[in-house]
C-alpha positions in Angstrom: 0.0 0.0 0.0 2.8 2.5 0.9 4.4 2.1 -2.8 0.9 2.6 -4.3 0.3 6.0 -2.2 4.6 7.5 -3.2 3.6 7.0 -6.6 0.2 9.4 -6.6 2.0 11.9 -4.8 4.9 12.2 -6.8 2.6 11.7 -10.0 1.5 14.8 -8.9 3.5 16.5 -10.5 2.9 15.3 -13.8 -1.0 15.7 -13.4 -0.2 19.5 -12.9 1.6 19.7 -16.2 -1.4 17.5 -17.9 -3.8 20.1 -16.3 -2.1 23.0 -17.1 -2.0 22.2 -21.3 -5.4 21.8 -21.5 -8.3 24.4 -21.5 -10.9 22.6 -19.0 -8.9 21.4 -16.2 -12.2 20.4 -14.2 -14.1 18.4 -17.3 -10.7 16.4 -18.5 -8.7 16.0 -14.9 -10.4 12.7 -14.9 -10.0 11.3 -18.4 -6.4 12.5 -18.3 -5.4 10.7 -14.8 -7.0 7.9 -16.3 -4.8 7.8 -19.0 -1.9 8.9 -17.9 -2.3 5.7 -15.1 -3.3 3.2 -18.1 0.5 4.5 -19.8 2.4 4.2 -16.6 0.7 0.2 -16.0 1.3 -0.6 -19.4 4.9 0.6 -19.1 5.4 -1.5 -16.1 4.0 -4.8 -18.0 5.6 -4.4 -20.9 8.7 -4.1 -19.0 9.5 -6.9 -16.7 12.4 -5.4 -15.1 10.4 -2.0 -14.1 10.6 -3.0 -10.7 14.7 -2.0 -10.9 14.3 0.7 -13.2 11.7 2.0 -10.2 15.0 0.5 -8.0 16.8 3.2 -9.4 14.9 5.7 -9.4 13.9 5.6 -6.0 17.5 5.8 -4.4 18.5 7.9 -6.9 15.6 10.3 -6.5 13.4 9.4 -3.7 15.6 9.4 -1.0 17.1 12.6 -1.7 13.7 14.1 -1.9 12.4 12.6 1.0 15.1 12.3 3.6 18.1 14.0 2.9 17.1 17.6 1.8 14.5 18.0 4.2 17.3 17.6 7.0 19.7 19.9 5.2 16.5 22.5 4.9 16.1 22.0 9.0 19.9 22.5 9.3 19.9 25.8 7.1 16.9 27.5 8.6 16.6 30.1 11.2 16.1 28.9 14.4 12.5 30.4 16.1 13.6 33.5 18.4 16.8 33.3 17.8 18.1 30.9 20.1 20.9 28.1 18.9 20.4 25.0 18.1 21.8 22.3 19.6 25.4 20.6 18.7 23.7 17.2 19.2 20.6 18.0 16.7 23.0 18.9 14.4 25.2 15.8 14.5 22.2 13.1 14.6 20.8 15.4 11.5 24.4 15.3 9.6 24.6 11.3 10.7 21.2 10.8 9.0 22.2 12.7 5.8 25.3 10.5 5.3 23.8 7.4 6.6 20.9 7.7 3.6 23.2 9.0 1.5 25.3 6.1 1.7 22.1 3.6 1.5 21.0 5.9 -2.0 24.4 5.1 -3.7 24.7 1.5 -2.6 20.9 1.5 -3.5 21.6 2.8 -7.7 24.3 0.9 -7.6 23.4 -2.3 -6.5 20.5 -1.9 -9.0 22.2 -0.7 -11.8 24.3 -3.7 -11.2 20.8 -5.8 -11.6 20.1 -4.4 -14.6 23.7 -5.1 -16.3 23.7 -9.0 -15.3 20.0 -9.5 -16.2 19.0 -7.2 -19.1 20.0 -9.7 -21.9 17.5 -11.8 -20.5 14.7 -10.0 -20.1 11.8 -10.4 -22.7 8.9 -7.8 -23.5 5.7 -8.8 -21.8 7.4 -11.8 -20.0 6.7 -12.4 -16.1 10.0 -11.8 -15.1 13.9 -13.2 -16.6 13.6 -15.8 -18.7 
């Protein structure tokens, strides 16, 4: 369920460029999801090795987005009356940013890696390597 509920909100995005070409945002929003939904599932069956290409993308992408820039964001911003912050906030925030960005490069790379041994064997359509 998780997976299913990253993917509408960072589809998001491309809704807002679909709504923004066309004149009736309100009449077509649905039609247009709808589609736009239909293309992404049949991308993901026709290719049975989505799952890594979505491998990459996520720790390539996803964890940048969603871990490591919001803690350098916190870091960089004012603190609220002008008090400092604290020097053990700051090191448990730095220790998460390297910690994730050391799980997002082993993460690409171990999928990339994936991708090189198995993509001879991958097939259109197919359920998997065959």
């Amino acid at each position: 369920m998780g997976r299913h509920v990253h993917w509408q909100v960072y589809s998001q995005v491309a809704y807002e460029i679909i709504e923004a070409k066309t004149a009736d945002a309100a009449r077509g929003n649905l039609a247009l999801r709808t589609a736009y939904v239909a293309g992404c599932a049949l991308a993901a069956a026709m290719l049975p090795f989505f799952g890594e290409i979505i491998a990459v993308v996520g720790a390539v992408g996803y964890i940048p987005l969603d871990v490591v820039i919001p803690v350098v964001m916190y870091n960089m911003a004012p603190r609220g009356g002008g008090g400092r912050r604290s020097q053990a906030a700051y090191a448990a925030n730095v220790a998460i940013m390297v910690v994730f960005v050391g799980l997002g490069v082993i993460g690409a790379v171990a999928s990339v890696r994936k991708l090189a041994i198995n993509a001879d064997r991958f097939k259109l359509f197919s359920n998997g390597i065959s």
